[in-house]
C-alpha positions in Angstrom: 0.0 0.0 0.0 1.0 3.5 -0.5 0.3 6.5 1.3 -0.4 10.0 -1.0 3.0 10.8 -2.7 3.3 7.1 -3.8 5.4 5.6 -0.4 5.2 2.3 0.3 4.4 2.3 4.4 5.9 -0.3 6.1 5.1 -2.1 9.8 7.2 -3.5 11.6 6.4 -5.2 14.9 9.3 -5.9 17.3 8.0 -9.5 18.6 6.6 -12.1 16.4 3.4 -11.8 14.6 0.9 -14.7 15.3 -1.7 -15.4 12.3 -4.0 -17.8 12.6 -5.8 -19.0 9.3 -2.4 -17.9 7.4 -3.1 -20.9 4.4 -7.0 -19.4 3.8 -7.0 -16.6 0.9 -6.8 -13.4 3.2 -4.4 -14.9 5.1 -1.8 -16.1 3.0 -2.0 -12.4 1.7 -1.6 -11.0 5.0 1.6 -13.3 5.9 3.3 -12.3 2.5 3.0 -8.9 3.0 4.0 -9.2 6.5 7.1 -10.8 5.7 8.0 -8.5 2.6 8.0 -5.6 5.9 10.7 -7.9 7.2 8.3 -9.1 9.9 9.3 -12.4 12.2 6.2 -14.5 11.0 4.3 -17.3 13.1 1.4 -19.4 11.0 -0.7 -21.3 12.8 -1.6 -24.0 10.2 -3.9 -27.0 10.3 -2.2 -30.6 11.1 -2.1 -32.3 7.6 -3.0 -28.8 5.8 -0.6 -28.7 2.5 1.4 -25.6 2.7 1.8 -24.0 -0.7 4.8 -22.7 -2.5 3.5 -18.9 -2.1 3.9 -19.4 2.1 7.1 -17.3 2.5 10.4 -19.5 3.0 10.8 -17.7 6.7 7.5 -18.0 7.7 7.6 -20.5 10.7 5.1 -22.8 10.5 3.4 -24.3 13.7 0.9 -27.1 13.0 -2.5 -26.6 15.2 -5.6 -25.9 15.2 -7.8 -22.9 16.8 -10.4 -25.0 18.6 -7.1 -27.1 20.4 -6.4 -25.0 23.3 -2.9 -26.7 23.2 -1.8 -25.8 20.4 -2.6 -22.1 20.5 -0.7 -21.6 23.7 2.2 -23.1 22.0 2.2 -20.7 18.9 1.5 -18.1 20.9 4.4 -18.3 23.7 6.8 -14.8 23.2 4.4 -13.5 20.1 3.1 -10.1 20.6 0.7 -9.5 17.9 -1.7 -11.8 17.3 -3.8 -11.6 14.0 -6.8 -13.9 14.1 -8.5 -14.6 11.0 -9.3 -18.5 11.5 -13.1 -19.2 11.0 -15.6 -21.4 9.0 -16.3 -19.5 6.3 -20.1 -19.9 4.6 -23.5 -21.1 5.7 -23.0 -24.7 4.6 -21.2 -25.8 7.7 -24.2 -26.4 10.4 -24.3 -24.1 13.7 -22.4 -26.7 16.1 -19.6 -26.6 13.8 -19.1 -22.2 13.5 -19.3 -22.6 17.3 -16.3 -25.2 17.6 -14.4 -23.4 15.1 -15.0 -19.7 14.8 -16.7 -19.2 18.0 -14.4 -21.7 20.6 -11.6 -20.9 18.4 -11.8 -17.1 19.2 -11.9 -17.8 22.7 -8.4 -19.9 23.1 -7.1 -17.2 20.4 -7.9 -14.3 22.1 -8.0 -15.6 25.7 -4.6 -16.6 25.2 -3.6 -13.4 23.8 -5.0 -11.5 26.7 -3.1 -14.2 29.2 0.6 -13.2 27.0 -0.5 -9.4 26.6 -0.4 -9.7 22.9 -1.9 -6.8 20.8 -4.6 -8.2 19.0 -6.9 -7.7 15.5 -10.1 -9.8 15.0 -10.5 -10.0 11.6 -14.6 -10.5 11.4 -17.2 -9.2 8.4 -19.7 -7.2 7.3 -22.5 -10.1 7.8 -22.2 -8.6 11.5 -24.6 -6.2 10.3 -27.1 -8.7 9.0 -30.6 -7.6 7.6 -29.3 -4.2 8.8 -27.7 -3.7 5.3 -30.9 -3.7 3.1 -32.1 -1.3 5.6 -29.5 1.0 6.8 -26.8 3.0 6.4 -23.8 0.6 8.2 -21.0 2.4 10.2 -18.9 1.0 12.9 -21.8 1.9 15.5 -24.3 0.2 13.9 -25.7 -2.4 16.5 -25.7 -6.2 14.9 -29.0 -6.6 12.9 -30.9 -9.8 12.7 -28.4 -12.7 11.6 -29.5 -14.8 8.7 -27.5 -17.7 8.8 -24.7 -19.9 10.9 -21.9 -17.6 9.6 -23.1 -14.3 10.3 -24.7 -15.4 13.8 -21.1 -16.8 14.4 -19.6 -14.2 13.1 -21.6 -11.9 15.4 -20.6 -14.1 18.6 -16.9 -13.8 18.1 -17.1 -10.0 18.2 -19.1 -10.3 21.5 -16.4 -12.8 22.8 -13.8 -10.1 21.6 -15.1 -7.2 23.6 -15.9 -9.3 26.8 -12.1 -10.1 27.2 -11.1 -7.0 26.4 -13.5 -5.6 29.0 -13.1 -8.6 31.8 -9.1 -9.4 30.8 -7.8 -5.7 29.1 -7.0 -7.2 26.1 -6.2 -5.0 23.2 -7.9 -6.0 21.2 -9.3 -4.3 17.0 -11.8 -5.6 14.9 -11.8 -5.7 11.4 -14.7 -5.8 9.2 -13.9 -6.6 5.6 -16.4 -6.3 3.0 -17.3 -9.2 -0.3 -13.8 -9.9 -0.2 -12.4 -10.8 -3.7 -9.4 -11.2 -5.4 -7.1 -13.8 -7.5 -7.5 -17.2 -5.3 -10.1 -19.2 -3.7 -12.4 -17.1 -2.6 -16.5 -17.4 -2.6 -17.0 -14.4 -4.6 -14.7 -15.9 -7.3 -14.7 -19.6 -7.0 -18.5 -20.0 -6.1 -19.8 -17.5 -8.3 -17.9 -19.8 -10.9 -19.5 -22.6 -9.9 -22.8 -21.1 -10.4 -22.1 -19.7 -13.7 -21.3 -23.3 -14.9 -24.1 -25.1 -13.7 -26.5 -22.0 -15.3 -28.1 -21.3 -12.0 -28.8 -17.2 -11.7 -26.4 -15.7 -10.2 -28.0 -11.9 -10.1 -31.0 -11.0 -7.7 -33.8 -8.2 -8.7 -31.2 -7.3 -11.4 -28.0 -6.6 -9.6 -27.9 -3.0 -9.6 -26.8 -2.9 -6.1 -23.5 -1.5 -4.5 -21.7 -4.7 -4.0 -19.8 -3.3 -1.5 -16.8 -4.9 -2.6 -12.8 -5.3 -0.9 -10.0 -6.4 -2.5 -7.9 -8.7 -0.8 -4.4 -6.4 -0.7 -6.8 -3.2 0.8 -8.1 -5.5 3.2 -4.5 -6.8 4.3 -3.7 -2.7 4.7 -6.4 -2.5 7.0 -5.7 -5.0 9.3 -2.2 -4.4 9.6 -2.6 -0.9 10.4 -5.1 -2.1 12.6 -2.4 -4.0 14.6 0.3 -1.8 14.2 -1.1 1.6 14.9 -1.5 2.5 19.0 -5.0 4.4 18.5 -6.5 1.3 16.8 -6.7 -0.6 20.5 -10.4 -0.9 21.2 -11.7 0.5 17.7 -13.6 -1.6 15.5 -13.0 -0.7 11.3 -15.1 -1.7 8.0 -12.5 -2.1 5.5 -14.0 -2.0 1.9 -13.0 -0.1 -1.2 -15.6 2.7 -1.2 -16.3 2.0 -4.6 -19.3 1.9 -6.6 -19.4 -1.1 -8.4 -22.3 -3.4 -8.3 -23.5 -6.6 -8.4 -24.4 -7.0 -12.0 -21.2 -5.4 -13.2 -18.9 -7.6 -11.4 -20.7 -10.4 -12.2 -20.8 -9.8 -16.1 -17.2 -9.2 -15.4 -16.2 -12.4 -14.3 -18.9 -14.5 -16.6 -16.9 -12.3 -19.5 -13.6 -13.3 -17.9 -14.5 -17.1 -17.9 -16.1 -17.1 -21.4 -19.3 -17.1 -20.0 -21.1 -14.1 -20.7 -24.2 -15.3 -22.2 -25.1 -17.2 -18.1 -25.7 -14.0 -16.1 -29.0 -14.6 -15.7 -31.2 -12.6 -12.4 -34.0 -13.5 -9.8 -36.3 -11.3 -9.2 -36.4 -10.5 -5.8 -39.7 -11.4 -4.3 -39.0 -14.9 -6.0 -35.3 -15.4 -4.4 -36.8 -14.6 -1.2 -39.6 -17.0 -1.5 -36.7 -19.9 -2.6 -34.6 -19.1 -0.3 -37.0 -19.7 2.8 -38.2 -22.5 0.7 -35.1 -24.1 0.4 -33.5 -23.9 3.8 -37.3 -25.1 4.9 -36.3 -28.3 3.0 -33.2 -28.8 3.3 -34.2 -28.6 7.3 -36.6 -31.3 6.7 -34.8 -33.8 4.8 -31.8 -33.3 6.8 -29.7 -32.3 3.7 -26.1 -32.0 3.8 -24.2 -28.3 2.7 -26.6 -25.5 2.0 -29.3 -25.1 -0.6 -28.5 -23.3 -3.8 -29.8 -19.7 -2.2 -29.5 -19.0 1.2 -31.0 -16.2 3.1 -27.8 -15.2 4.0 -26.3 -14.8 0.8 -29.2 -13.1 -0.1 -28.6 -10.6 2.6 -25.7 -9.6 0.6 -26.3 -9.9 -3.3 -29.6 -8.2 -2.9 -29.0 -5.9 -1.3 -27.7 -2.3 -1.4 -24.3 -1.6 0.5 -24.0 1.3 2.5 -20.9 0.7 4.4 -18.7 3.9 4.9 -14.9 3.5 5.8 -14.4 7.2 7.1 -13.3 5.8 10.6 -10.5 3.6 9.0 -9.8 6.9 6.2 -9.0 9.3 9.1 -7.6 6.8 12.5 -5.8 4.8 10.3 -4.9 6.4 7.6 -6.9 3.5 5.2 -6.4 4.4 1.4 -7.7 1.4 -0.7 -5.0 1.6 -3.0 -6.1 -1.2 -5.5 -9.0 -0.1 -7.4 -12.1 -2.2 -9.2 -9.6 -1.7 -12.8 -6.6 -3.1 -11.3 -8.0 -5.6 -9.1 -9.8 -6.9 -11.6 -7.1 -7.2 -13.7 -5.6 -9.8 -11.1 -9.2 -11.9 -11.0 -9.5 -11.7 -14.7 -5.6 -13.4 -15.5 -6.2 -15.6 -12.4 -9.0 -17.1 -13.7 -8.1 -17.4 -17.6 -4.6 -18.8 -16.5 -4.4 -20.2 -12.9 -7.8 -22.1 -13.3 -7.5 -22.3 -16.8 -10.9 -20.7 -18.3 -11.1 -20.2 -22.0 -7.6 -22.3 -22.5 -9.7 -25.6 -23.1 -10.1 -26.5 -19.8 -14.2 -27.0 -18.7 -13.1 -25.1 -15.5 
């Protein structure tokens, strides 16, 4: 990231920097960046979990997992930032399982943070805000609205664990809301939305010409680490998005265009996907279905919906500039797909 004049800001932290969920697609982005600073790097990795060739050779990587208290105390000993991004991410995984992982997970994380007096970021989401964003304009001090799904209600229950220990325990503790996260890698809002293009399902609800209210992955990673590194974050919670206006339909069309598929963006109208999408969770309750039915009211909550999320707190505490815009990131997601995953090079993608 650069600050006006075209400066790269670096942060450097003088203890080792914990992150948890360093493999996942934010993550991996955060540790990279992290090390380019000439950080000391921990990454808390699953057992098993294949470590890619884009981890950072001096990244030290200690095998555990958030929801083994264990194994968090032991990649936490002498680290004194800890950036937590671990968590289920979607509404296919049942409730019991968000509260293991993202939930229990946030409690050793943080609980040990506040034991070892780490400075700590939460990195958490916009689905905080629930069926508060078809509604309402969204800042920071917007109370939770009315969660949808698993995710969002998990989601919600981590931040609640996160301001209890910094309350009971005096843990420093930021949160960090990003936005529809995309960005080259596998992420829902590229990976899914492919998914859905190829099996010709819509994709677009009540036409799409809704703010998207989109992040790319590199502004998100700005925002957390000035999150962490910067003494007036402590106790301050951020939205991190790119303030742009794109919208649903256009990145859409984008990425159908991208993956030669232009002729499948096909919408919902909206009183129709809300009708499915209570339908289908009605039946997939019933029958005891596994994963989550093709709409969910959750997902609903955020592709049909109009995004009025402001990042003026993040602008002016933390000096925030989303420095990758919509062309340029876009650019990234358009050569990622066509050449990483192979769209439009004979591959069926």
């Amino acid at each position: 990231m650069c600050d006006a004049g075209g400066i790269r800001v670096q942060f450097r932290f003088d203890n080792p920097v914990l992150v948890t969920g360093a493999n996942g697609f934010i993550g991996l982005r955060l540790v990279r960046r992290l090390a380019a600073d000439g950080n000391t790097i921990r990454a808390l990795v699953l057992p098993g979990e294949t470590v890619g060739p884009q981890m950072p050779a001096t990244v030290d990587i200690c095998r555990g997992d958030v929801t083994d208290l264990a194994s968090v105390q032991a990649a936490m000993r002498g680290a004194g930032t800890v950036l937590h991004l671990a968590c289920l991410v979607g509404d296919h995984f049942p409730d019991s399982a968000h509260q293991r992982v993202t939930v229990q997970g946030t409690e050793n994380v943080l609980g040990c943070a506040a034991r070892e007096k780490a400075r700590a970021v939460l990195v958490s989401s916009i689905a905080v805000y629930g069926d508060a964003i078809a509604r309402d304009r969204c800042d920071e001090a917007h109370p939770h609205g009315a969660a949808a799904g698993p995710y969002s209600r998990a989601k919600q229950a981590q931040e609640r664990v996160a301001r209890r220990l910094a309350e009971r325990e005096g843990l420093a503790v930021s949160i960090v809301r990003p936005g529809n996260v995309y960005g080259p890698g596998r992420t829902p809002w590229v990976h899914t939305v492919l998914d859905k293009l190829k099996s010709k399902l819509p994709i677009l609800i009540g036409g799409g010409e809704f703010n998207a209210g989109l992040a790319y992955v590199d502004n998100v990673v700005d925002a957390i680490v000035r999150a962490a590194a910067l003494p007036q974050a402590a106790g301050e919670t951020y939205n991190a998005l790119d303030g742009s206006d794109i919208t649903w339909r256009r990145y859409f069309t984008d990425l159908a265009a991208a993956a030669g598929r232009g002729d499948r963006v096909r919408s919902l109208p909206l009183p129709v996907a809300r009708f499915g999408a209570g339908a289908g969770e009605l039946l997939w309750r019933l029958l005891r279905l596994s994963g989550a039915p093709p709409l969910t009211r959750e997902a609903l909550g955020l592709v049909g919906a109009e995004h009025r999320i402001p990042i003026d707190k993040a602008r002016v505490q933390l000096g925030y500039r989303p420095e990758i815009g919509y062309e340029q990131g876009f650019a990234q997601v358009r050569d990622y797909v066509r050449y990483a995953l192979g769209y439009g090079q004979g591959a069926d993608g």
